[in-house]
FIRO-165366 format. One record per residue (C-alpha): residue number from 1; residue in three letters; x, y, z. Coordinates in steps of 0.001 Angstrom, whole numbers, always signed. Example, Ala and Ser with C-alpha at 12.3 -4.5 7.8 and 13.67 -1.06 7.14 Angstrom:
2
(site 1; 'ALA'; (+12300; -4500; +7800))
(site 2; 'SER'; (+13670; -1060; +7140))
// end
This chain:
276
(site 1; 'UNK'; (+76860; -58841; +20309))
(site 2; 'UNK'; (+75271; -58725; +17140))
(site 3; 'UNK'; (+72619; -56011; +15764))
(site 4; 'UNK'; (+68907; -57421; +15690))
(site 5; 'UNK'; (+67184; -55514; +13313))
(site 6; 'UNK'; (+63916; -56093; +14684))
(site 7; 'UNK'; (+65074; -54583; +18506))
(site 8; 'UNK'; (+63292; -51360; +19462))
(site 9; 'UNK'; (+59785; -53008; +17840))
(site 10; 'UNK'; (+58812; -54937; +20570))
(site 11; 'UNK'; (+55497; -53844; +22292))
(site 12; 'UNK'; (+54533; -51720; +18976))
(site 13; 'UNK'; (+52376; -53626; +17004))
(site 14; 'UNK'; (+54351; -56388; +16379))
(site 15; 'UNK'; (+51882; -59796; +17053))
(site 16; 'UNK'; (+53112; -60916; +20777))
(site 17; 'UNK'; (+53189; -57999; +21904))
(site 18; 'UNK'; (+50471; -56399; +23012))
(site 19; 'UNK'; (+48401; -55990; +19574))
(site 20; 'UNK'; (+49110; -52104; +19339))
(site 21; 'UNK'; (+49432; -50566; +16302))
(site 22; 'UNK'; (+52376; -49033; +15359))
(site 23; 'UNK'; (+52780; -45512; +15859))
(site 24; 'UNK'; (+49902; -45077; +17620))
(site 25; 'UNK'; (+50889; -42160; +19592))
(site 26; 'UNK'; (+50747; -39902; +16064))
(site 27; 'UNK'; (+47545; -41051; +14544))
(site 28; 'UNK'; (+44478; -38144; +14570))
(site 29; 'UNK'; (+42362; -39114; +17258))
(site 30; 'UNK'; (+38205; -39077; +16578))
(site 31; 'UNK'; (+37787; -35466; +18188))
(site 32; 'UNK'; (+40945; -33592; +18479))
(site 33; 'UNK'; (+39111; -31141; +20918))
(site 34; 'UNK'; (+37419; -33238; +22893))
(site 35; 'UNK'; (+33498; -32966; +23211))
(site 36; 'UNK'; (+31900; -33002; +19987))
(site 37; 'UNK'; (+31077; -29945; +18189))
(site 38; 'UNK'; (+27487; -28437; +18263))
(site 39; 'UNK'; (+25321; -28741; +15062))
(site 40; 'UNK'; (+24857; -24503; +15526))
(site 41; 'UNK'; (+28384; -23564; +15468))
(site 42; 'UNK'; (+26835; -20126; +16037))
(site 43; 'UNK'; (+24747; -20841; +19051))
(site 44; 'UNK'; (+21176; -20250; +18500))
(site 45; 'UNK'; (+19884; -21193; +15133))
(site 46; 'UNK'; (+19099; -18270; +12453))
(site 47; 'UNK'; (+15381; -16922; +12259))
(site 48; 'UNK'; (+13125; -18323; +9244))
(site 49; 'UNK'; (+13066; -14398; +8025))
(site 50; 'UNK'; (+16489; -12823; +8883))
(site 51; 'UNK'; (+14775; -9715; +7826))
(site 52; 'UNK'; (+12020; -9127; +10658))
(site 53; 'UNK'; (+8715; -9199; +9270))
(site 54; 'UNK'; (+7553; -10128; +5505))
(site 55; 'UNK'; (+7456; -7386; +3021))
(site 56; 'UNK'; (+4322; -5911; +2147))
(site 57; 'UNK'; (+2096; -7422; -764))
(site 58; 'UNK'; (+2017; -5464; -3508))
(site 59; 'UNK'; (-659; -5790; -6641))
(site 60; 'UNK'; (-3791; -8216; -7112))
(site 61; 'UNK'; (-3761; -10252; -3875))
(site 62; 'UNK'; (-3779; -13892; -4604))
(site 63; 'UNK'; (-6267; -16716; -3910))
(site 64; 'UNK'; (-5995; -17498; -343))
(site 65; 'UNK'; (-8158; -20687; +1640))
(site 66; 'UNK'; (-10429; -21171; -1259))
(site 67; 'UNK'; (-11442; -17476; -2056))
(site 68; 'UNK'; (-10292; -14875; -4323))
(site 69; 'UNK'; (-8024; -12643; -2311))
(site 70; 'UNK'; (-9471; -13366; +921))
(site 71; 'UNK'; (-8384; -11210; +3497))
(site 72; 'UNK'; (-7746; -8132; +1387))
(site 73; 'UNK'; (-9156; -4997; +1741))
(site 74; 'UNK'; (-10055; -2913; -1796))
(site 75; 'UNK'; (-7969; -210; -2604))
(site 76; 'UNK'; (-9523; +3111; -1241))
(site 77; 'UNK'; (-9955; +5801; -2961))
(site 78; 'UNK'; (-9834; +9441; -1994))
(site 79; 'UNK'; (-13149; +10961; -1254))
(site 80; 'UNK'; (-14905; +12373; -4771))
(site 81; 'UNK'; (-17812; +15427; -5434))
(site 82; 'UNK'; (-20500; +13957; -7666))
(site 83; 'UNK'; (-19737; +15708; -10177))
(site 84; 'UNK'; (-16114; +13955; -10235))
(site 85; 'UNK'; (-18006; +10842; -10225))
(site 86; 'UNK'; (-20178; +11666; -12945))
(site 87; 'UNK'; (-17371; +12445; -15190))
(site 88; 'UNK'; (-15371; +9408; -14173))
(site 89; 'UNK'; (-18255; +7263; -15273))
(site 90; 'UNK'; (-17253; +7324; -19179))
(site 91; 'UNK'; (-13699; +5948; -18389))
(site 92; 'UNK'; (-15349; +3410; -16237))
(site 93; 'UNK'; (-17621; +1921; -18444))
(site 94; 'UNK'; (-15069; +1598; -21134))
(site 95; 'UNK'; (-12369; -106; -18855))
(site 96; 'UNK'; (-14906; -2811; -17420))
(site 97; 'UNK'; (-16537; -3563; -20854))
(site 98; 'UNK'; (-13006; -4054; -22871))
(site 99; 'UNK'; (-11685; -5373; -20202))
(site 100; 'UNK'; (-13070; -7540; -18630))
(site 101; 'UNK'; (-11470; -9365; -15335))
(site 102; 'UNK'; (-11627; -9679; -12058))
(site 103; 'UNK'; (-8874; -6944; -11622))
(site 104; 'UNK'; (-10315; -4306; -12859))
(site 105; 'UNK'; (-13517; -4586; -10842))
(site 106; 'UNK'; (-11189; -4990; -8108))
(site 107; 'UNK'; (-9554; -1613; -8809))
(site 108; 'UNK'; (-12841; +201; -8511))
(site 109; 'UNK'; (-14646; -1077; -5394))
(site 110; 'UNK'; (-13127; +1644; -3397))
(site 111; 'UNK'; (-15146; +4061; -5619))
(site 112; 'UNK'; (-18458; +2440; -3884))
(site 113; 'UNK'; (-21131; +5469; -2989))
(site 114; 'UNK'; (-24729; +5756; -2611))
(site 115; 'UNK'; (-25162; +8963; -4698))
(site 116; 'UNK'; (-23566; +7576; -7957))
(site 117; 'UNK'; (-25742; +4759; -7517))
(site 118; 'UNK'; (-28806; +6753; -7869))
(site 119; 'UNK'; (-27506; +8685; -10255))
(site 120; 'UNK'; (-26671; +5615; -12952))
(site 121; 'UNK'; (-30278; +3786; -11758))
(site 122; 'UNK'; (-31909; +6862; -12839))
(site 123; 'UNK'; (-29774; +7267; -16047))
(site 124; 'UNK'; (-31293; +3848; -16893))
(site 125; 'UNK'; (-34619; +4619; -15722))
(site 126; 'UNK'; (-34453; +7825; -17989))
(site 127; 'UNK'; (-33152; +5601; -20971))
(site 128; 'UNK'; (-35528; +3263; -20577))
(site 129; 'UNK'; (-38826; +6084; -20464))
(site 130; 'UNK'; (-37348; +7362; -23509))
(site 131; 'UNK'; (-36859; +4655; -26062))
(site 132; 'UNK'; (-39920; +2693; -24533))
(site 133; 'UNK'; (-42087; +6031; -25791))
(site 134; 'UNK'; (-40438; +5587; -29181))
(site 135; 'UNK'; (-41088; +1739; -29664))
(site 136; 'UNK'; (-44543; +2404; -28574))
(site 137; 'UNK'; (-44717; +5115; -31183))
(site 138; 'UNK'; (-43260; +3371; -33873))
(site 139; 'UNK'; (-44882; -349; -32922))
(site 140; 'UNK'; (-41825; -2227; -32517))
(site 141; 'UNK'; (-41465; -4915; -30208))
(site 142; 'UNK'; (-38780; -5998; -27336))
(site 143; 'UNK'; (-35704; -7166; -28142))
(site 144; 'UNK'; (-34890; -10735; -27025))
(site 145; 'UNK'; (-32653; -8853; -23974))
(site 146; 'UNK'; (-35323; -6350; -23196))
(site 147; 'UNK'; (-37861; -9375; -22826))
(site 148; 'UNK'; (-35901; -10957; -20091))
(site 149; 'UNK'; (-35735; -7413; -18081))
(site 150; 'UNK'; (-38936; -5562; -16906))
(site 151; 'UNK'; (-36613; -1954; -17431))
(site 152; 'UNK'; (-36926; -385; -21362))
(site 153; 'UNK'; (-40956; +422; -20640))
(site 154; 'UNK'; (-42639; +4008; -19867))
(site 155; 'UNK'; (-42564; +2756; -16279))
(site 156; 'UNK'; (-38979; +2758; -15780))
(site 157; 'UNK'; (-38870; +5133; -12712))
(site 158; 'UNK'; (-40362; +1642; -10734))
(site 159; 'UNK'; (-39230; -989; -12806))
(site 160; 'UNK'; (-35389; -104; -12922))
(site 161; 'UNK'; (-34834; +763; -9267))
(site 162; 'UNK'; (-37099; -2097; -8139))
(site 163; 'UNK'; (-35444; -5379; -10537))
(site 164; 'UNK'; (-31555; -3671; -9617))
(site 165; 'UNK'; (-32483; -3902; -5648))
(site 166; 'UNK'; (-34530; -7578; -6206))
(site 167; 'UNK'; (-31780; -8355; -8331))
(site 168; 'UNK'; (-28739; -7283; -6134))
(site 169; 'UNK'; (-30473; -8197; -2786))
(site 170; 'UNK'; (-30632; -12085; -4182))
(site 171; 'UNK'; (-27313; -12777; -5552))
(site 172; 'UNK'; (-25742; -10628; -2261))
(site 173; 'UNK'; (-27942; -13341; -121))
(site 174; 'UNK'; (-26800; -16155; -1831))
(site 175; 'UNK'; (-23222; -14844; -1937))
(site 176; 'UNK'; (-23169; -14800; +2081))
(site 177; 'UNK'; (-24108; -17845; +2097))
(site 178; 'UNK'; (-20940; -19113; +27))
(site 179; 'UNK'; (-18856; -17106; +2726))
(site 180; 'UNK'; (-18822; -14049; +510))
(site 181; 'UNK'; (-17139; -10922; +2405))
(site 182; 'UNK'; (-18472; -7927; +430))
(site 183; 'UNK'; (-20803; -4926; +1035))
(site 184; 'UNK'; (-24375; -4840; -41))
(site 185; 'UNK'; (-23048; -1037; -1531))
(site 186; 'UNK'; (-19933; -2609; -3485))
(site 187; 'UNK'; (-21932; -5075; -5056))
(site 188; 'UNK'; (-24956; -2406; -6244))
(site 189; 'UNK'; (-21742; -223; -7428))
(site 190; 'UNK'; (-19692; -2156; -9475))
(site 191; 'UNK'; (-22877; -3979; -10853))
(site 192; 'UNK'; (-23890; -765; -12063))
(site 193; 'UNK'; (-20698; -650; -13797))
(site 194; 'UNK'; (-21496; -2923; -16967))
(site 195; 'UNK'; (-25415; -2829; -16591))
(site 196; 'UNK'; (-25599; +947; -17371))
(site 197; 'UNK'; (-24036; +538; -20750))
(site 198; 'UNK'; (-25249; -2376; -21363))
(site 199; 'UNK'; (-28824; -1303; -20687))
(site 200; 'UNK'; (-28582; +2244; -22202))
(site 201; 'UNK'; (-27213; +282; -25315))
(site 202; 'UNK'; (-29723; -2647; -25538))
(site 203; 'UNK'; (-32429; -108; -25887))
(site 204; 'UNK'; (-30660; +1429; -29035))
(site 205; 'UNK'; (-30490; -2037; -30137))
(site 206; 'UNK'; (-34167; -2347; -29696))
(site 207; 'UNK'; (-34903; +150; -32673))
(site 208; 'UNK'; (-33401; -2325; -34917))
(site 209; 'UNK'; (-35365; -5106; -36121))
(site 210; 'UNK'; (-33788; -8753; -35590))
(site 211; 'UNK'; (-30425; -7470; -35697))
(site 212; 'UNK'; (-31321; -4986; -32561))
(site 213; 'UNK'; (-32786; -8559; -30349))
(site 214; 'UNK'; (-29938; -11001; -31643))
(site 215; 'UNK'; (-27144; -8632; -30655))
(site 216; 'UNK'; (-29228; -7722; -27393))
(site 217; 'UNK'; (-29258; -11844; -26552))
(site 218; 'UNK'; (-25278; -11219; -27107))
(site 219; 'UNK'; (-25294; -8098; -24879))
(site 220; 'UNK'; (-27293; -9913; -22126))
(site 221; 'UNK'; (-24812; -13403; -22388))
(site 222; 'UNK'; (-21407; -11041; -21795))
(site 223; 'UNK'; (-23455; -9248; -18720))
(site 224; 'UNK'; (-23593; -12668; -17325))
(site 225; 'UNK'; (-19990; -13022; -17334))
(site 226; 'UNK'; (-19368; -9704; -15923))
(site 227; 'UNK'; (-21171; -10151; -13035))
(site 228; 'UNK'; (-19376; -13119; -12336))
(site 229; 'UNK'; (-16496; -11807; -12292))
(site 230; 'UNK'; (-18006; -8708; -10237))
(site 231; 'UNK'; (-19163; -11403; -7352))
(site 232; 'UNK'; (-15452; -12873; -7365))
(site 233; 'UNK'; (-13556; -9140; -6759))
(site 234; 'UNK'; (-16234; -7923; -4333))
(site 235; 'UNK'; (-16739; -11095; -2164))
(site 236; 'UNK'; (-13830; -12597; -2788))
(site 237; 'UNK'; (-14968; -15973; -4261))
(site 238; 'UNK'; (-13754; -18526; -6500))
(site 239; 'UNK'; (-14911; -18692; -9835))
(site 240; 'UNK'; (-17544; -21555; -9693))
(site 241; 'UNK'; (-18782; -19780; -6502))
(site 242; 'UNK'; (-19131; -16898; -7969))
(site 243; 'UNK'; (-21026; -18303; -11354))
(site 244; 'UNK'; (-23258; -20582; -8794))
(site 245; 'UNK'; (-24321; -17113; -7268))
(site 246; 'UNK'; (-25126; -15330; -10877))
(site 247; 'UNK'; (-26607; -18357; -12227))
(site 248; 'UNK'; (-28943; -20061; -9639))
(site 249; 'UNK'; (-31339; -16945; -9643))
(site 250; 'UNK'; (-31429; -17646; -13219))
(site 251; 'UNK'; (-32266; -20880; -13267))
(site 252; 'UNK'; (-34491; -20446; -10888))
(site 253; 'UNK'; (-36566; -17544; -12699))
(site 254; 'UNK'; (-36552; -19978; -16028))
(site 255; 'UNK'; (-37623; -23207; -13937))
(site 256; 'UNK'; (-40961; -20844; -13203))
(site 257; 'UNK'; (-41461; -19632; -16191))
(site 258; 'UNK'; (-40892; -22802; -18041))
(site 259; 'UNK'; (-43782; -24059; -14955))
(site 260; 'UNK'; (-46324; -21559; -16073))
(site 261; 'UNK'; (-45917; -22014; -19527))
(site 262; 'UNK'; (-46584; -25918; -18823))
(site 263; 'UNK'; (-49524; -24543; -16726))
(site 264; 'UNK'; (-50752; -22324; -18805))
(site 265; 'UNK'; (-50674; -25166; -21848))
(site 266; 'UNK'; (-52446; -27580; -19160))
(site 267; 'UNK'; (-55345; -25023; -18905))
(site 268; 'UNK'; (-55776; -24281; -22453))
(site 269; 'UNK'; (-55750; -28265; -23143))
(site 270; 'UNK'; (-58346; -28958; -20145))
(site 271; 'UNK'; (-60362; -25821; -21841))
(site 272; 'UNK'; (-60598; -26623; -25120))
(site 273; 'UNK'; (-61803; -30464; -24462))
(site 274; 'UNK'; (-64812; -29103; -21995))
(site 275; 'UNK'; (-65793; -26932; -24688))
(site 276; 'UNK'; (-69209; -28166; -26300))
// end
């Protein structure tokens, strides 16, 4: 009998006989093992924070659901003597006027108390008896800064404490009603920070004819933009918040006086026609 070359190949993938494929006992089958394998091959899936809980945030804290730093407390600060306070003051006043930001009113809210308060209103107050005397003595008038403040007069003990309370008292209402979070205290305090200097210095300027009222106007521009930026680090605002707070009670105070004046024109007009 002769040899067939093609014996031992039927039934393994030759057509007619069955269709299989050849050597389909050694292929790799889909899933060696059996059941797939789970996505997790380490069971449960790994926390978002392996860690535990976030680290603490350090520094400025960031501008969170529309407001500046919302949710942040200010840093506090040990408790003080007045006397420490006083002598503080200096270092204060030069760190807020040269540099100006939101930070660094930030960094001395915690500072907030009632005494030093009192003590910088009637710094101003004392200021403003003094070199109100002189002017009077030597006939000069108001600067342009000193004309849009009712402080720098021989009545200073009233006028300084009453406009800083008026003042304060508005631009805290309107603040809570932007959702503003800070204290009626903060807001006196770190005002006080830029108005003292900038007061005590406005009535130096007020000795000096025209130069003294144009850099006063300058004086009284740059306190608007520190108390913006005051508003933002104590109630934790954004900054056109904060700017609609400083400048609405301005524009409201010029929309009357610009009234009167248009009043006061009216009258004079009516007046002078009636007169035989």
């Amino acid at each position: 009998m002769a040899w067939d070359p093609n014996q031992g190949q039927q039934g393994q993938g030759q057509p007619g006989n069955g269709g299989q494929e050849p050597y389909s006992g050694y292929g790799a089958p889909q899933n060696p093992y059996g059941t797939p394998p789970p996505q997790d091959p380490y069971g449960t899936p790994p926390p978002q924070n392996p860690y535990g809980t976030p680290p603490p945030q350090y520094g400025f804290p960031p501008n969170q659901q529309g407001g500046y730093g919302y949710g942040y407390a200010p840093p506090q600060q040990p408790p003080r003597s007045l006397s420490q306070a006083i002598q503080a003051l200096p270092n204060q006043y030069i760190k807020i006027l040269t540099k100006p930001s939101v930070q660094s009113f930030f960094e001395e809210m915690g500072k907030a108390d009632w005494a030093i308060v009192w003590v910088q209103l009637i710094a101003i107050a004392i200021a403003g008896t003094i070199f109100g005397l002189i002017r009077g003595a030597i006939g000069f008038n108001l600067s342009v800064y000193q004309a849009l403040t009712i402080s720098g007069s021989p009545f200073s003990f009233i006028d300084v404490p009453l406009s800083f309370f008026i003042l304060v008292g508005i631009q805290y209402l309107i603040a809570r009603a932007f959702q503003g979070q800070g204290k009626f205290l903060t807001q006196g305090y770190t005002t006080l920070l830029y108005q003292t200097p900038i007061y005590i210095a406005s009535y130096i300027l007020g000795l000096i004819p025209i130069l003294g009222g144009i850099l006063g106007a300058a004086l009284y521009i740059y306190s608007i933009i520190l108390n913006v930026y005051s508003i933002m680090a104590v109630h934790r605002l954004s900054g056109g918040r904060a700017t609609a707070v400083v400048l609405i009670p301005i524009a409201v105070v010029f929309l009357l006086v610009f009234l009167c004046v248009i009043v006061l024109a009216a009258i004079f007009v009516v007046s002078t026609r009636t007169t035989p």
